[in-house]
Structure formats: structure tokens, C-alpha cells
C-alpha positions as CSV (number, residue, x, y, z in Angstrom):
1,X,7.9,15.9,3.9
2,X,5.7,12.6,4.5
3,X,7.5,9.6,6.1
4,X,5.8,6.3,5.4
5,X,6.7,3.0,7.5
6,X,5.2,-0.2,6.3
7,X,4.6,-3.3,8.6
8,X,2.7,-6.4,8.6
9,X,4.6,-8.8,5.8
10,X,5.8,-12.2,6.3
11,X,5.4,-15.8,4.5
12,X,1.8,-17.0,4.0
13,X,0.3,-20.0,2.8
14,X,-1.7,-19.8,-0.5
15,X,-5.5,-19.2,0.1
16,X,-4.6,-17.0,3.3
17,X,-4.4,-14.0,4.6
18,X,-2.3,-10.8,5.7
19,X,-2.7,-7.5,6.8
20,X,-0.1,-4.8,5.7
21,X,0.0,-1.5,7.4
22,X,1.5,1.6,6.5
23,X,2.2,4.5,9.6
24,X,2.2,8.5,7.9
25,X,4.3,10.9,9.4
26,X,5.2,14.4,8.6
27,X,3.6,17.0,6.4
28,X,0.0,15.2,7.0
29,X,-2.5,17.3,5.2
30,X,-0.3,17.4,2.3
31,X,-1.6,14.4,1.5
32,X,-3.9,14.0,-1.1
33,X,-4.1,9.7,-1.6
34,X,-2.2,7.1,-0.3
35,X,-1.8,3.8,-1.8
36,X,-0.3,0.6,-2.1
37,X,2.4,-0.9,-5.0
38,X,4.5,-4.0,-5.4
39,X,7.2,-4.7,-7.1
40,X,7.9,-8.6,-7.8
41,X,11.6,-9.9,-8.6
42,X,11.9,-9.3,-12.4
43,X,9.1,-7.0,-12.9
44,X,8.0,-3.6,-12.6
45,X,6.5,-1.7,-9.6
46,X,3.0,-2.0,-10.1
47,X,-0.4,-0.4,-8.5
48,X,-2.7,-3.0,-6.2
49,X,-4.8,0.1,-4.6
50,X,-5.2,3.3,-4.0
51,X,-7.7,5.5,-1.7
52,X,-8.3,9.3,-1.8
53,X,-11.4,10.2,0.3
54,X,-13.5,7.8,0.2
55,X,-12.9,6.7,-3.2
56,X,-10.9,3.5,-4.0
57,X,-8.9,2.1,-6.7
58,X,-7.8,-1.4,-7.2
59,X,-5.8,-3.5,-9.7
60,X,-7.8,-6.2,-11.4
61,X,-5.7,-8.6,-10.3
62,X,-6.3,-8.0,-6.8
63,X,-10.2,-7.0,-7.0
64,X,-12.3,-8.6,-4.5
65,X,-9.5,-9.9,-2.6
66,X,-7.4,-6.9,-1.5
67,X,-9.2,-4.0,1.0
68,X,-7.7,-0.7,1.3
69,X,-8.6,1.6,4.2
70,X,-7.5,4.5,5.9
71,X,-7.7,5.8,9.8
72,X,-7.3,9.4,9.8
73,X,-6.7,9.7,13.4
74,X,-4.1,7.5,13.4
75,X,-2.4,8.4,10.6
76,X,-3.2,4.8,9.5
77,X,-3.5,3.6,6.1
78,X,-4.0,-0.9,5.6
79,X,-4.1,-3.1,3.2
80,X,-6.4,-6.4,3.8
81,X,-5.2,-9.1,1.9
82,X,-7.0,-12.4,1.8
83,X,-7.1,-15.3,-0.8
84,X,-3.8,-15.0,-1.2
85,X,-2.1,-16.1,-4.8
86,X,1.5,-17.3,-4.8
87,X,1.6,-14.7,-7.5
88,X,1.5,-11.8,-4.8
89,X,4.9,-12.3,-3.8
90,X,6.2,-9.2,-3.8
91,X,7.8,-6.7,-1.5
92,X,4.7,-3.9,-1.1
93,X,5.1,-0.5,-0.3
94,X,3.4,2.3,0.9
95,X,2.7,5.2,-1.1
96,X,1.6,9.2,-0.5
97,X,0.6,11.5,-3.3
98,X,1.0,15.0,-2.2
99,X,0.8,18.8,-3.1
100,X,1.7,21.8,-1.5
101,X,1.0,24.9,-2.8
102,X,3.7,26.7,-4.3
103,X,5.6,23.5,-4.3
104,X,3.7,21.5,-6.2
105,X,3.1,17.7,-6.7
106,X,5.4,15.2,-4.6
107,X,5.3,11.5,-4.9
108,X,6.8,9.4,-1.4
109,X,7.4,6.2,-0.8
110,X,7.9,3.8,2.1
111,X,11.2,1.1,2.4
112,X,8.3,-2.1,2.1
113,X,7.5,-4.5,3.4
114,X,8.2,-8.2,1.8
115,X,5.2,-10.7,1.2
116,X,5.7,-14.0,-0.1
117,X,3.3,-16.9,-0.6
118,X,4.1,-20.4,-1.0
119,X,1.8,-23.2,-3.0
């Protein structure tokens, strides 16, 4: 099993910045990406980035504002968030794709972390 805690949300004022982080725990090398997701009141949990080695993947909406990085030896993974829209109010949670042979593919999630942005 992975245990993910998010930190690092709060209230921000438009055209600023935050810094989410997300601690892994647990079954460590089962992971094969971690990633970032939000979920806004009304809508669906949606994808704002991903990283898997040294690739990255990032919603369009969140494209050359949003930084995803990972610190293996801390078991580390961070989302920088700058410019921010009142339209990335959301709570945001951490995210670990994993697969264990003989098990198979296993999808875990953090509690989040809320981030709202006032105009």
C-alpha cells in the first residue's frame, strides 16, 4: 500500500502563488507516476499534472503556470503553482499510480489539500 499526505493549501490572491506538497509512504517502488488532480465544487476530478521519470504531463489549463517535481529521497512529490486564476479553486490531491506484480495495477489517492483564490 502507498499513503499519500498533501500539504501546502490555503487562500491566495489572484496572480499569486502556492506551493502544494504531497509526502509518499509505503510500498515506495511500487510506484510508477505520481500526480496531481482537483476537483472543484460542482465538477469532476480533473488531471493538472503528472510525472513518471522524468517525463511530465500537464493540463492545458495549467501549462506554463503549474511545475510538477519529484525528490526521490524524500519521498517528495510538489506542485509549484504561480499566476494563480480564481478558477483553480479546488481542493487538490495527490495521486500514485502503482503495479505490483502478481497484483496488478492500483490507483491511490491522498485526503487534499483545499486551494482557493480570490479576485
Amino acid at each position: 500500500q502507498v499513503q499519500l499526505v498533501e500539504s501546502g493549501g490555503g487562500l491566495v490572491q489572484a496572480g499569486g502563488s502556492l506551493r502544494l506538497s504531497c509526502a509518499a509512504s509505503g510500498s515506495i517502488l511500487s510506484i510508477n507516476a505520481l500526480g496531481w488532480y482537483r476537483q472543484a465544487p460542482g465538477k469532476q476530478r480533473e488531471l493538472v499534472a503528472t510525472i513518471s521519470g522524468g517525463s511530465t504531463n500537464y493540463a492545458d489549463s495549467v501549462k506554463g503556470r503549474f511545475t510538477i517535481s519529484r525528490d526521490n529521497s524524500k519521498n517528495m512529490v510538489y506542485l509549484q503553482m504561480n499566476s494563480l486564476k480564481p478558477e483553480d479553486t479546488a481542493d487538490y490531491y495527490c495521486n500514485a499510480d502503482t503495479y505490483v506484480s502478481g497484483r496488478g495495477r492500483y490507483v491511490y489517492w491522498g485526503q487534499g489539500t483545499q486551494v482557493t483564490v480570490s479576485s
